[in-house]
Backbone as CSV, one residue per row, in Angstrom:
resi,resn,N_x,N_y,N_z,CA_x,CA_y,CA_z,C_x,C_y,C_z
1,UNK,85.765,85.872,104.079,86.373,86.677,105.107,86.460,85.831,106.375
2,UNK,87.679,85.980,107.064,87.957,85.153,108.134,87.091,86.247,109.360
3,UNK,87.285,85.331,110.618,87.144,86.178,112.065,88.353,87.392,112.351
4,UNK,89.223,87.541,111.346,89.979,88.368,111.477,90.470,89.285,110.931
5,UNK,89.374,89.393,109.989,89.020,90.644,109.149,89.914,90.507,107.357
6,UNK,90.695,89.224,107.213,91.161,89.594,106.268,89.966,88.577,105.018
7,UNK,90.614,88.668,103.883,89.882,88.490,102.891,90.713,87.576,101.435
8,UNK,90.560,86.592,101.531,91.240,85.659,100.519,90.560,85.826,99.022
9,UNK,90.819,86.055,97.853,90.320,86.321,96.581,91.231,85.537,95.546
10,UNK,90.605,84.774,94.528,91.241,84.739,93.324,91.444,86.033,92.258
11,UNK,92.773,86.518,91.754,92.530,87.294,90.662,93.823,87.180,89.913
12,UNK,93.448,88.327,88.628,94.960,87.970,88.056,95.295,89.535,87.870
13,UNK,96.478,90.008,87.991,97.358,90.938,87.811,98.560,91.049,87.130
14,UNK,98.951,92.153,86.289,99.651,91.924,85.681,101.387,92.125,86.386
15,UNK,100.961,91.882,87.661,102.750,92.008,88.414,102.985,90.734,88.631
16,UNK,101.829,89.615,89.645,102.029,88.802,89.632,101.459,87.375,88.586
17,UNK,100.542,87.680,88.195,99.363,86.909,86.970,98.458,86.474,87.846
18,UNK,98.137,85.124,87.317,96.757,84.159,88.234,97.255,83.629,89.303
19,UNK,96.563,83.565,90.199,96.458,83.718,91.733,95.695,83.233,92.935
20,UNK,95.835,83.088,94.149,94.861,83.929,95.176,95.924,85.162,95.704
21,UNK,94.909,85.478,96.427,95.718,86.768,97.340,94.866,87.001,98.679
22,UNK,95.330,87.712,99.823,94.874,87.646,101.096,94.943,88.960,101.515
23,UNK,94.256,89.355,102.076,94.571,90.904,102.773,93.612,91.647,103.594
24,UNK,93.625,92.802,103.963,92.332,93.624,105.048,92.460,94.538,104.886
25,UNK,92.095,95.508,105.735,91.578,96.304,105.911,93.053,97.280,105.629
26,UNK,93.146,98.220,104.864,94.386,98.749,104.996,95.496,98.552,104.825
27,UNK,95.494,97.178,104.237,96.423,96.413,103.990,96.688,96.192,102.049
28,UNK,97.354,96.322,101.664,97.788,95.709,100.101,97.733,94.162,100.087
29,UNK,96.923,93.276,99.369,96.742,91.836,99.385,98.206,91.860,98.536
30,UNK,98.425,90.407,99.663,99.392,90.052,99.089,99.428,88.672,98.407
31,UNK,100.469,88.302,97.455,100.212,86.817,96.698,100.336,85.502,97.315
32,UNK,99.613,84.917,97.829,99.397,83.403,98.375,99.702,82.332,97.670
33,UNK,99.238,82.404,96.200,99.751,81.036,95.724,99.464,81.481,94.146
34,UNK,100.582,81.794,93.520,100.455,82.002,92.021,101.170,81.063,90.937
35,UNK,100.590,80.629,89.842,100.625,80.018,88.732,102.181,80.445,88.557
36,UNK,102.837,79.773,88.125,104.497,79.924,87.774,105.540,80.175,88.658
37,UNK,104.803,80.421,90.431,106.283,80.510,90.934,106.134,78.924,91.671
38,UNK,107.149,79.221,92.166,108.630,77.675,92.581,107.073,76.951,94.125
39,UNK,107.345,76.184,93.909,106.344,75.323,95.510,107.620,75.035,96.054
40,UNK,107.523,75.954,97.478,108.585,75.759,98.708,107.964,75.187,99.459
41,UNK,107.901,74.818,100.667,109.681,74.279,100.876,110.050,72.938,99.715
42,UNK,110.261,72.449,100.036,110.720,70.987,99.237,111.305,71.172,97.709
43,UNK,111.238,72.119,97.424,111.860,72.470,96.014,110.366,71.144,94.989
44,UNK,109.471,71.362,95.117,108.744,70.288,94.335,108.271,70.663,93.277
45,UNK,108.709,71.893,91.970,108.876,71.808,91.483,107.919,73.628,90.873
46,UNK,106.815,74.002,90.236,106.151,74.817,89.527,104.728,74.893,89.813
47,UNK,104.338,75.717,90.326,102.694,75.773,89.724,102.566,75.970,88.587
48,UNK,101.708,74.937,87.949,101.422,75.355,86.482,100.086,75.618,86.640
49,UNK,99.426,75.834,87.622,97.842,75.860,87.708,97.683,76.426,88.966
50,UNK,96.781,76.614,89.281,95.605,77.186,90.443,94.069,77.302,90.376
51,UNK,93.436,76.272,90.692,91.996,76.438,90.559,91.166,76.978,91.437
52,UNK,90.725,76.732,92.313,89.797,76.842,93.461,90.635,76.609,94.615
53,UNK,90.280,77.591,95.415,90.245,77.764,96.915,89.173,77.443,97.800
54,UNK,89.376,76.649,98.504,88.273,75.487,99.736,88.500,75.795,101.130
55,UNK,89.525,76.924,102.121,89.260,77.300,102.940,90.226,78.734,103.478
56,UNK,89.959,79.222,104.218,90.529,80.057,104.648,89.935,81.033,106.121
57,UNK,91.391,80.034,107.029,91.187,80.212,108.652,91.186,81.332,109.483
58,UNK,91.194,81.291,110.353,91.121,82.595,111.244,92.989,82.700,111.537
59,UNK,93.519,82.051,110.983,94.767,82.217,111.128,95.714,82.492,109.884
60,UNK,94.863,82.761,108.720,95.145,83.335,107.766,96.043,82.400,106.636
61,UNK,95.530,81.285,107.148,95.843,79.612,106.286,94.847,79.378,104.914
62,UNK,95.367,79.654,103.869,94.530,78.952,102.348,94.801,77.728,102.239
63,UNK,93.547,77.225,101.936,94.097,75.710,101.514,93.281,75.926,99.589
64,UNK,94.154,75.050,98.895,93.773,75.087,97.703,94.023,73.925,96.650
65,UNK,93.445,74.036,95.491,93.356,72.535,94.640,94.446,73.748,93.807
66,UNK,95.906,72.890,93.015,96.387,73.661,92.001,97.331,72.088,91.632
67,UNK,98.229,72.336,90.327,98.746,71.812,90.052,100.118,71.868,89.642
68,UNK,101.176,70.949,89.510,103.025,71.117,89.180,103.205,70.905,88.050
């Protein structure tokens, strides 16, 4: 949980699959970085992976290990 009340989680669902997701209080988490969609900007190509998540700021920034 950041200083700003929201809350970064890995999970999997069956709307979007494997994941993180971010969200608070009242809020519906939404998808941050999921396995199979497109890596924008740059058009660089697929997540085929997502492992671990290593931070998450008071400005509601994930940083994460995944792969193309």
């Amino acid at each position: 949980m950041n200083q700003t009340g929201q809350v970064a989680f890995g999970a999997s669902t069956t709307a979007k699959g494997i994941g993180f997701y971010a969200g608070g209080a009242g809020v519906l988490p939404q998808a941050i970085a999921v396995s199979g969609e497109a890596i924008i900007p740059g058009n660089l190509g697929t997540l085929t992976s997502v492992t671990q998540f290593s931070g998450f700021n008071d400005s509601g920034v994930l940083s994460f290990n995944g792969s193309a």
